[in-house]
N, C-alpha and C positions, 0 to 999 in steps of 0.2 A: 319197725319194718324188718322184715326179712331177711338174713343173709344168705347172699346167691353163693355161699360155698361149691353148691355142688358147678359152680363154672367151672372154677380153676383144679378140678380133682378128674380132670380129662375124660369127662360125661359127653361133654358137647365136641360137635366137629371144628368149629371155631370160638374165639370168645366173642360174646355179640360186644363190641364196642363201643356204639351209639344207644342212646335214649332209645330211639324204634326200636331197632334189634333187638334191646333187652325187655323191653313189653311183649314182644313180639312172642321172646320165647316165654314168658310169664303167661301170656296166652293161652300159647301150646299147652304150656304143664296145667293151666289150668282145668284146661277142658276134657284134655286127657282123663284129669281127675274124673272130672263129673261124668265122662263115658265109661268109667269104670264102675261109678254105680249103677250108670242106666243098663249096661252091655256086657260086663264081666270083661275079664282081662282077653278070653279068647275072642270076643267079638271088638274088641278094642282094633280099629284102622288107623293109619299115617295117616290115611287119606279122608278119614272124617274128620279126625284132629285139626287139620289144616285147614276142612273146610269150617267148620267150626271156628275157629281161631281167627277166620278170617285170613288166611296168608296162602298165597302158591304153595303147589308139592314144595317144587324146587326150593321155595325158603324153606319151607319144614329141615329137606336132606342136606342144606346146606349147615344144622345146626348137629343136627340126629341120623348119626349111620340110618338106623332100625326103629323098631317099636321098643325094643329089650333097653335101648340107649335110652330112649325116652322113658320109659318106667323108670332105670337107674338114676334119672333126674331127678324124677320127681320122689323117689324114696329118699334119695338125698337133700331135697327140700324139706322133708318132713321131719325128716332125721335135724338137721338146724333148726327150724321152729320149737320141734320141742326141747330140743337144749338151750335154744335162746330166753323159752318161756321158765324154765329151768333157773337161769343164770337169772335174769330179770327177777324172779321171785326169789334167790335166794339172798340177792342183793338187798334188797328194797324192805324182805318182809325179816321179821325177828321172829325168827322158830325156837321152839324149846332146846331141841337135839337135834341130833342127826336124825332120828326116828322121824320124827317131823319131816324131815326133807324125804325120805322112803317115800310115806304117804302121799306128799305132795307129787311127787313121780309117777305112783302109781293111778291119781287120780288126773292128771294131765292126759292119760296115755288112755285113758277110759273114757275121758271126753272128746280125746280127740278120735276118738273109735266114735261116737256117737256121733257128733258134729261135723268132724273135714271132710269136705267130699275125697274119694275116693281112698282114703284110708281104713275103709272094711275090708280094700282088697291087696291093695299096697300098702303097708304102713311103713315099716324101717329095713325092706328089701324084699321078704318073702310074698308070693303073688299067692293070695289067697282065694279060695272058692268063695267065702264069706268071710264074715268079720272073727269066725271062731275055726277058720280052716278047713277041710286041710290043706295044704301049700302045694302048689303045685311042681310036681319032679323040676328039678335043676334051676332050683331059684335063693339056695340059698347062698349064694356069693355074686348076690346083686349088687351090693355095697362098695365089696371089694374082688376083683375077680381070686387073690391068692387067700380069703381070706373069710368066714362063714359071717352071716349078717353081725347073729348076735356076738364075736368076738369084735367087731367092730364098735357097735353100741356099744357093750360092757367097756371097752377101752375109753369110747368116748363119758361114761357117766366115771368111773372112776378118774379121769383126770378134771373134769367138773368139782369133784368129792375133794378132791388134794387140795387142788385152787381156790374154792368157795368156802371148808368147811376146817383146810388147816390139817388133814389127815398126811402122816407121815408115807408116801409109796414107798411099796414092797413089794417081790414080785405073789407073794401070797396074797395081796390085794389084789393084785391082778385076777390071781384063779377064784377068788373067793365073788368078786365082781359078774363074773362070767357064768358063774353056777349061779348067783343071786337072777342075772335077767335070764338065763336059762328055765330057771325053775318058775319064774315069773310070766316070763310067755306063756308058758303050758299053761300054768291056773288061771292065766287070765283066755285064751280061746276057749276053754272049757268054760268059761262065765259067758263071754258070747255064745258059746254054744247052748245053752241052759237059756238062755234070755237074750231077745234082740239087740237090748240095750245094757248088757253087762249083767250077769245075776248078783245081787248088792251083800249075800252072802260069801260068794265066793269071791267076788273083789276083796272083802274083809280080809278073808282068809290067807288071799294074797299080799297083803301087808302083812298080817300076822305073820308067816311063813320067813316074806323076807327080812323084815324085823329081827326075828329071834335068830337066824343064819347068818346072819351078819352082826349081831352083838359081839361076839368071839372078836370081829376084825374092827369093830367101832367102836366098841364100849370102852 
């Protein structure tokens, strides 16, 4: 199951407390998603969501200032699923290396581009035109308002990396983390872009890249 992180990271207007309330907003973020494939982020409403969802405005606003609130929820869900699919698999499965765990990152993040609803447009902050971009003006500190999506993620896979894999932090880890999903996003919308579903070359490439970039700080 899911961890609802993004409650207590002060996304939401209140915390939902009860059982209903927290379906309630599971709902919301759900549908939200799927009107993001149907509708794009600009056609995306409070007020379809809600009715969708099944719930009053008034509960929608009582959870979600905005739409912006609401996107920042649901980037933040996504953002936990794939670290929890992360942790779960590096727990459980016996990898070679670290390399190994790369791969497995990168092909997480490619499925779930393929699969989750609304993750072609929203995936770990930025609000995209489609699943290969480009992002739309003033979205990349949807994560954190002081702070760019992907320093966010890189922070979060690198303290993943420490805890899971035994790596000594440094703040060199840190930079070397941040240019790794940096250069990683790019080659990966340029594969959505090239192909619907990821082009399987340049997903490659994309491991290769971060692979060998990161030997220097892992090997």
């Amino acid at each position: 199951m899911e961890r609802t992180t993004y409650v207590s990271e002060g996304t939401l207007r209140r915390r939902p407390a009860q059982r209903r309330s927290q379906e309630r907003v599971e709902r919301m973020l759900d549908e939200s998603a799927r009107l993001l494939d149907e509708v794009g982020y600009e056609g995306l409403t409070t007020k379809e969501v809600a009715r969708r969802a099944g719930v009053p405005i008034g509960t929608f606003y009582q959870f979600f200032t905005d739409k912006q609130a609401l996107v920042r929820a649901l980037a933040l869900r996504n953002l936990e699923a794939f670290l929890d699919v992360m942790s779960d698999r590096l727990t459980t499965e016996s990898l070679p290396d670290w390399t190994a765990a790369v791969d497995l990152g990168i092909d997480e993040f490619v499925r779930m581009k393929r699969s989750r609803p609304g993750f072609g447009v929203v995936d770990f902050g930025e609000v995209l035109a489609g699943p290969g971009g480009p992002a739309l003006p003033g979205t990349q500190r949807v994560l954190d308002e002081a702070l760019e999506n992907n320093v966010v993620v890189a922070d979060r896979l690198r303290a993943l990396t420490v805890e899971m894999l035994g790596v000594p932090p440094d703040d060199g880890l840190a930079r070397a983390f941040l240019v790794a999903v940096e250069a990683a996003d790019a080659v990966l919308k340029l594969a959505f872009r090239a192909h619907p579903e990821g082009d399987p070359g340049l997903v490659a490439e994309c491991k290769s890249l971060v692979r060998r970039y990161l030997s220097a700080y892992l090997s």
